[in-house]
C-alpha positions, 0 to 999 in steps of 0.5 A: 199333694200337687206336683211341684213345678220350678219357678224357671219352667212355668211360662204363659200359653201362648194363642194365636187368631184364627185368621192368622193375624198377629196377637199384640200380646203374643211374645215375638220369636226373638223375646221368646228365645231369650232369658225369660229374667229378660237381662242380657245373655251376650256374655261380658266383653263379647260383641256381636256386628250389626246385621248388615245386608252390604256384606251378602254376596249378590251375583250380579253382571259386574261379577261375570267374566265372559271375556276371552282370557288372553293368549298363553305364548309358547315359552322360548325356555324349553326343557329338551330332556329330564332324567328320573331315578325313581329307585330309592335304595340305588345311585345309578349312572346313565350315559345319553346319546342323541343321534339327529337326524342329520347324523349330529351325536351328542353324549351325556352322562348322569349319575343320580342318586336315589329318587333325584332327576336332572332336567335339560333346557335348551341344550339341543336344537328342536328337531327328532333324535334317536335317545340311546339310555345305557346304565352302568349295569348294561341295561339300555333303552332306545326311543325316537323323540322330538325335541322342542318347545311344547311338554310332549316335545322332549326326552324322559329318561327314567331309571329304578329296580336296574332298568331304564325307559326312554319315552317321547314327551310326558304326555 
């Protein structure tokens, strides 16, 4: 007995000339891929967009941006000092002392809960300063910082598993 084949599976062999040239009687790629019954696979109230090449990104001259971006003015707002608790089981309270030198002290006290900060803006003149951090538990940490508009021109107070450190800047 031959074997059976399903109706769904037979198709024609499909040749092609030796020279390459299209065969008129060859099936396209696209008919071959669909439903051989020939009806419409989209299904119903599904809608496809027309193929449209203005939508295909092309890197063109219009989309280059050689130009210089513009200048970045230094910001008259300038933060002088930020406190840090980076503890997160302890409250602690930081007394600052700022000594310019010209001799001007100035005295700040903080108290700041687990993983809170306080920054400072604008409240000193630009200038260098000796900044004395002392904790409740007596711990104290000294540095000389510059103060003024650019980030690395400012205090970091920072405090967390009892100590505390006092760098010049951010960077």
């Amino acid at each position: 007995m031959p074997p059976h084949r399903s109706p769904s599976l037979q198709h024609d062999p499909v040749t092609f000339p030796e020279d390459g040239s299209a065969d008129s009687e060859s099936p396209d790629v696209d008919s071959a891929a669909a439903d051989p019954s020939g009806a419409d696979s989209t299904p119903t109230g599904v809608s496809f967009p027309a193929a449209d090449d203005s939508s295909r990104h092309v890197d063109d001259e219009s989309d280059r941006h050689d130009e210089e971006p513009p200048s970045v003015e230094p910001s008259p707002i300038s933060e002088d000092v930020l406190v840090r608790n980076y503890d997160v089981e302890r409250a602690y309270r930081i007394d600052l002392t700022f000594r310019g030198v010209d001799g001007d002290v100035r005295r700040r006290t903080y108290r700041l809960d687990p993983g809170e900060f306080h920054s400072e803006v604008d409240t000193l003149p630009a200038g260098e300063y000796e900044v004395t951090a002392e904790l409740d538990t007596g711990r104290t940490a000294t540095a000389r910082c510059r103060i003024g508009e650019a980030p690395d021109r400012m205090a970091l107070v920072e405090v967390g598993n009892w100590n505390v450190s006092v760098t010049d800047g951010v960077y």
